[in-house]
GUSELUM-200700 format. One record per residue (C-alpha): residue number from 1; x, y, z. Coordinates in steps of 0.5 Angstrom, whole numbers, plus 500, padded with zeros to 3 digits. Example, Ala and Ser with C-alpha at 12.3 -4.5 7.8 and 13.67 -1.06 7.14 Angstrom:
<pts>
{1; {525; 491; 516}}
{2; {527; 498; 514}}
</pts>
This chain:
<pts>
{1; {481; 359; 577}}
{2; {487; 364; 578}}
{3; {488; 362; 570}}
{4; {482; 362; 568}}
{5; {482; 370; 571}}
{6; {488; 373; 568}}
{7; {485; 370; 561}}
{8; {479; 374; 562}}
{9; {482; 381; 563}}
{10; {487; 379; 557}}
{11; {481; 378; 553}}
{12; {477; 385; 555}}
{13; {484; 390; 553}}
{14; {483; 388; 546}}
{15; {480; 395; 545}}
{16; {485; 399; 548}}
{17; {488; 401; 542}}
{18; {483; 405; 541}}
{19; {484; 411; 546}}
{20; {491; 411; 544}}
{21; {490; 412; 536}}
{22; {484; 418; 538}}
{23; {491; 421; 541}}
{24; {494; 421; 535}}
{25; {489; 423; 531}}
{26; {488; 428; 536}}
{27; {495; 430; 535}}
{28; {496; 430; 528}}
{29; {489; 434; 527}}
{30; {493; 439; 532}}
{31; {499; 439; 528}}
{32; {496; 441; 521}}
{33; {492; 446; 524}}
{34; {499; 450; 527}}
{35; {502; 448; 520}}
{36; {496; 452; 516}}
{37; {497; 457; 521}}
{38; {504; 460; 520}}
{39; {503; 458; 512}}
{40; {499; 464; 511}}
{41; {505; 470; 509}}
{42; {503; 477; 509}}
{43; {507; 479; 503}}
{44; {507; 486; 505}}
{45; {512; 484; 512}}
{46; {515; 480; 508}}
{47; {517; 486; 503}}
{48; {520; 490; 508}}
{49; {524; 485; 512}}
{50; {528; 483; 505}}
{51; {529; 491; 504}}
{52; {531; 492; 511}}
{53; {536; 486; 510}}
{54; {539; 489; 504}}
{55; {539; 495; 507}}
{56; {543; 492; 513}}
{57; {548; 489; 509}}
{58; {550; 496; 505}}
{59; {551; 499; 510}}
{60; {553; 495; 516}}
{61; {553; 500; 521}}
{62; {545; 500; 520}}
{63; {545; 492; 522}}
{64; {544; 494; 529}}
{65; {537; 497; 529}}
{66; {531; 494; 530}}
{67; {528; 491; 524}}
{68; {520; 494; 524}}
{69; {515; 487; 522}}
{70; {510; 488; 527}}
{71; {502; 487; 526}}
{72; {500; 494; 525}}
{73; {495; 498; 528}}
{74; {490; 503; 526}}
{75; {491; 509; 530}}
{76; {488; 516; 527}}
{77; {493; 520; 526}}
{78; {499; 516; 526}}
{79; {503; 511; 523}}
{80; {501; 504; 526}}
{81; {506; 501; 530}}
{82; {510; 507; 530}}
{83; {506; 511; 537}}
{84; {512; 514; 540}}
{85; {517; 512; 536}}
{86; {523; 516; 531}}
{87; {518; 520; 525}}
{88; {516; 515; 520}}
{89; {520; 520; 514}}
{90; {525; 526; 518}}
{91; {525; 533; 515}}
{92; {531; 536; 514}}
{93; {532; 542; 518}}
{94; {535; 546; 512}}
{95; {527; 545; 507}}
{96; {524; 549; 512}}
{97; {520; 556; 510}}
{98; {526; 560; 509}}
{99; {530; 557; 506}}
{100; {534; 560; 500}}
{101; {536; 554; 497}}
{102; {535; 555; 489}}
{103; {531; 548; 488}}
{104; {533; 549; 480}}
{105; {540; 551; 483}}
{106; {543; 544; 485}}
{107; {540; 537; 485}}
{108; {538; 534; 491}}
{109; {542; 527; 494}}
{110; {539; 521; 493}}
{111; {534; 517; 499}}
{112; {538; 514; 503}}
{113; {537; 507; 506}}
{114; {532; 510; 512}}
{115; {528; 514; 507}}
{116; {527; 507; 503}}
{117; {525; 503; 509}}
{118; {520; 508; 511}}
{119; {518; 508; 505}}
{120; {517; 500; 504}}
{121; {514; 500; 511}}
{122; {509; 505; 510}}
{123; {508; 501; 502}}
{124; {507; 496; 507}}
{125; {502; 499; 512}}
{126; {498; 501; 506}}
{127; {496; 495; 503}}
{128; {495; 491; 510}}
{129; {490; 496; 511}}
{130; {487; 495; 504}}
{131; {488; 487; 504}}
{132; {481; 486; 502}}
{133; {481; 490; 495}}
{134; {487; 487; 494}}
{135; {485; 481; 495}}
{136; {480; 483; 489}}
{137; {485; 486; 485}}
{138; {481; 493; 486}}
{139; {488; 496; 489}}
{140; {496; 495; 488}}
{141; {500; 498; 492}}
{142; {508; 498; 489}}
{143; {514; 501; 492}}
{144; {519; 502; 487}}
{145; {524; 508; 485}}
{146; {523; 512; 492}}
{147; {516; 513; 492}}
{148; {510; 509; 493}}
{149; {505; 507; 489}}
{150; {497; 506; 491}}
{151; {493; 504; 484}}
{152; {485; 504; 485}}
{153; {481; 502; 480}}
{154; {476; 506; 477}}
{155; {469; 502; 478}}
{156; {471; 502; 486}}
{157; {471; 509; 486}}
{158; {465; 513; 482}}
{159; {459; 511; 477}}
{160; {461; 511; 469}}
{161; {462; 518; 467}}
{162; {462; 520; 474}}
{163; {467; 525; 478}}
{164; {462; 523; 483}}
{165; {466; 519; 490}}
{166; {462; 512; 493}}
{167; {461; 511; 499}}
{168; {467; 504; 499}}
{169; {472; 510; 496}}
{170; {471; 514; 501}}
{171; {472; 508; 506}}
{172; {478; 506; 503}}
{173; {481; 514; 502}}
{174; {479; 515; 510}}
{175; {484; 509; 511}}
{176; {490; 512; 507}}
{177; {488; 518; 509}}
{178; {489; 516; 517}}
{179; {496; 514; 515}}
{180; {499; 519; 511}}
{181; {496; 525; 515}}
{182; {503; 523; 519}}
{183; {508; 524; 514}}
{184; {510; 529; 510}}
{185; {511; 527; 503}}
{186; {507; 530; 498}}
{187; {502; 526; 495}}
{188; {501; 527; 487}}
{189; {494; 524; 485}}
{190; {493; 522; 477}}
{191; {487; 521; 474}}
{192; {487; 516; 468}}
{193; {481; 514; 464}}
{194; {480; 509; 458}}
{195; {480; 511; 450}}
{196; {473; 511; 449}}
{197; {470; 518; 448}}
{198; {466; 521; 453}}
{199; {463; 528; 451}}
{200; {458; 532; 455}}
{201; {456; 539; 458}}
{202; {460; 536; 465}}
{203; {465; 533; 461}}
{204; {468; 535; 455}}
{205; {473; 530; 454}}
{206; {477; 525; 458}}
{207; {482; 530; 460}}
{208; {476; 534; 464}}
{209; {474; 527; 467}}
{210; {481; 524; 469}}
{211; {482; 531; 472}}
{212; {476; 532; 476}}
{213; {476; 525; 479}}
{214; {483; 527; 481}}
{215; {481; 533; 484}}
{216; {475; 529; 488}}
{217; {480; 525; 491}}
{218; {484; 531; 493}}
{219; {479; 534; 496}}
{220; {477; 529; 501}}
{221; {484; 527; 503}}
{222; {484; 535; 504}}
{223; {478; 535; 509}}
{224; {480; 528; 512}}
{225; {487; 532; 515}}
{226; {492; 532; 510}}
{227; {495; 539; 509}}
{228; {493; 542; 502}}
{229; {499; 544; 500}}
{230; {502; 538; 499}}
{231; {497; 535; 495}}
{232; {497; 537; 487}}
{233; {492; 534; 482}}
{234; {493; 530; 474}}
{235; {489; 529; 470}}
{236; {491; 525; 464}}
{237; {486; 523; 460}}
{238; {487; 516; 456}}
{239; {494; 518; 455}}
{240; {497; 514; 460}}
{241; {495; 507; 459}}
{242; {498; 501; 462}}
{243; {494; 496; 458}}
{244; {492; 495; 451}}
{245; {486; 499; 450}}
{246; {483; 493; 445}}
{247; {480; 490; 450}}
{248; {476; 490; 456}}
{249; {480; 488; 461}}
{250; {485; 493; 459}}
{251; {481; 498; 458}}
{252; {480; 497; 465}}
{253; {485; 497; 468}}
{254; {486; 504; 465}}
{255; {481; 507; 469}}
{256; {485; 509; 476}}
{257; {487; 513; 480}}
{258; {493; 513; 483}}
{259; {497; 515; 489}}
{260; {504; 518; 488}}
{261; {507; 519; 495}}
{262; {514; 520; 494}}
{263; {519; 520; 498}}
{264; {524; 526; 501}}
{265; {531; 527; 498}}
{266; {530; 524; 491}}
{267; {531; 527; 485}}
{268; {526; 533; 483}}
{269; {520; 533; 479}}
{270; {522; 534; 471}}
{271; {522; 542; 469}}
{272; {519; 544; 462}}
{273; {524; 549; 459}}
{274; {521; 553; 455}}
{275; {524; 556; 449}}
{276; {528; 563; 451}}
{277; {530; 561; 458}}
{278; {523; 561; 461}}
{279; {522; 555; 466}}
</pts>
């Protein structure tokens, strides 16, 4: 009888199997999922982490400070992940109002490894907040040779042959604005246009339409909080290209504007001397 029994119970654990492999699978599914997770690399983080490691090691008395790779925020009126903490750019004190430092007189010194981190930070803030037009190659955000550059196609930002701001260009400048109305780089605003003509009453040319659609931008950035005097306005027509005017794909990625936030220290802007000795 007792035999009998035990065969029965043993006949009745075939399937125990089951619950075992539902845990593994269970397990694996959760696995791939924390693996897909941690694979998604926020390029702009990552940018300023290789900055601040290069920097650390050029000057190894900097690798004791804390490197800044926090989720940023979006707080108005300050740089995000910066609340109560050292001034994204410092000013020196000598750049005030009544220095009598002759600009034309001696060249400024280079930016130096603070001012570069700062920089790429703030590169690095821009394009997480504007993630979604980057994603559609709407916007590029660069950091190279002291300054950063915000390159934003023209079909995001007004109607063909308008000067005129759309609604998604003031929602994108808002949020720069946001950002920049805390430091105090100057921010110098280009228009650039394809080569196809353009002549109207409003418009005579692409000079008068890049520089208009520069100087759109300027105002808005001005109303959204960032002082005047440190914006300025370009207009430079078709005379700038960064792709073959010979297609439609580069003649749109002629029409921009870009953004040009330079960094304090570098090198000061190029003068035109003209003949005589008249600068």
């Amino acid at each position: 009888m007792s035999r009998s029994r035990k065969r029965q119970e043993e006949q009745g654990n075939h399937e125990r199997w089951i619950v075992s492999y539902a845990d593994f699978i269970t397990l694996l599914f959760a696995f791939f999922v924390v693996m897909y997770s941690i694979s998604s690399v926020n390029e702009g983080k990552y940018r300023v982490l290789s900055q601040t490691l290069t920097n650390a090691f050029r000057d190894p008395a900097r690798s004791l400070q804390p490197i800044q790779v926090g989720e940023p925020g979006r707080v108005s009126g300050e740089i995000p992940g910066l609340s109560n903490q050292t001034p994204l750019i410092e000013v020196a004190s000598h750049q005030g109002a009544g220095s009598n430092i002759d600009p034309a007189a001696s060249e400024a010194p280079p930016a130096s490894a603070s001012e570069q981190q700062r920089l790429s930070f703030l590169a690095a803030t821009i394009e997480d907040m504007l993630q979604p037009y980057v994603e559609q190659d709407l916007v590029d955000v660069r950091f190279s040779d002291n300054r950063v550059t915000v390159d934003m196609k023209d079909k995001m930002l007004f109607p063909s042959g308008s000067a005129h701001l759309s609604r998604t260009a003031v929602r994108a400048l808002r949020d720069i604005s946001r950002i920049l109305a805390s430091v105090p780089n100057k921010i110098q605003v280009e228009g650039n246009t394809d080569d196809r003509p353009i002549h109207t009453d409003e418009f005579p040319s692409n000079w008068e339409l890049s520089a208009a659609r520069a100087a759109s931008v300027v105002h808005l950035m001005s109303r959204m909080g960032i002082a005047p005097r440190r914006l300025s306005a370009i207009g430079y027509g078709e005379y700038n290209p960064v792709a073959d005017n010979a297609t439609a794909e580069g003649r749109q990625k002629n029409r921009r504007v870009t953004l040009v936030i330079r960094g304090l220290g570098g090198a000061p802007d190029r003068r035109i001397e003209l003949p005589g000795g008249a600068g």
